[in-house]
C-alpha positions in Angstrom: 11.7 -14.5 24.5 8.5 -13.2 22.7 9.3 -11.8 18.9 9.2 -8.0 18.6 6.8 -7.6 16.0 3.6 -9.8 14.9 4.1 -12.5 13.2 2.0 -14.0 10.4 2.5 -17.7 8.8 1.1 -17.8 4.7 1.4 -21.1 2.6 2.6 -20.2 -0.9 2.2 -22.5 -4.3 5.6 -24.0 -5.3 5.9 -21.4 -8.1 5.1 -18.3 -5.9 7.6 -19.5 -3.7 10.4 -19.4 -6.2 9.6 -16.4 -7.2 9.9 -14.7 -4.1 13.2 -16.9 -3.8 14.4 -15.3 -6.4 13.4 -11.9 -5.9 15.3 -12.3 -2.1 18.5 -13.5 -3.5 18.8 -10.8 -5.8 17.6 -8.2 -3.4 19.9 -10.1 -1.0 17.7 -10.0 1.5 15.3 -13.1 3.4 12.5 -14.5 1.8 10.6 -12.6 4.6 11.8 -9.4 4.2 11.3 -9.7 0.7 7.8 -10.8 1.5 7.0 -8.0 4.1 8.2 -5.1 1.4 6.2 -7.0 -1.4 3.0 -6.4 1.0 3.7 -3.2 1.7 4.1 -2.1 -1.7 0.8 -4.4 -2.6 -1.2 -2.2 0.3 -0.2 1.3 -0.7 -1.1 0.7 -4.3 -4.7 -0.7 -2.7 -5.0 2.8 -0.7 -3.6 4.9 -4.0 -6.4 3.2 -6.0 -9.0 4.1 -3.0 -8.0 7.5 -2.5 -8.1 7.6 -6.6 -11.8 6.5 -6.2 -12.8 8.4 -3.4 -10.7 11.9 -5.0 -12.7 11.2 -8.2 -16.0 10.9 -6.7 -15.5 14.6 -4.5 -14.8 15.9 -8.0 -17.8 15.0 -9.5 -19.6 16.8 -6.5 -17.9 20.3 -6.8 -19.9 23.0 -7.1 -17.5 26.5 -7.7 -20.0 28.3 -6.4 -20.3 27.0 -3.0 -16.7 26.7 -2.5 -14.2 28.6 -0.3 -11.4 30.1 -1.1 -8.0 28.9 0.8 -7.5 32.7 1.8 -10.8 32.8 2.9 -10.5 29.8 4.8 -7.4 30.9 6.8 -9.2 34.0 8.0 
């Protein structure tokens, strides 16, 4: 029977893989559990730092006198 969800192999120094080990025990969780939340938490800091970049570079661009008010826009 096929697996549910995608699968993906990695190959992990010796050190790496005792830390994630370690972190999985004391979660008490698998190793690839612990690895899947580890890349999930390593992907939304990527997009916070991108949506930091992109937020900072549409403030550099504001001009108060071309913008619209929120009441304005709703109209």
């Amino acid at each position: 029977m096929p697996a549910k969800n995608p699968r993906v192999n990695i190959v992990l120094d010796r050190l790496l893989y005792a830390a994630l080990g370690r972190l999985a025990e004391r979660d008490g969780i698998s190793m690839s559990l612990e690895a899947r939340d580890l890349i999930k938490e390593a992907l939304e800091a990527k997009e916070d730092v991108y949506w930091d970049l992109v937020a900072a570079d549409r403030a550099g661009t504001y001009n108060a006198k071309k913008s619209v008010s929120h009441k304005d826009v709703w109209r």
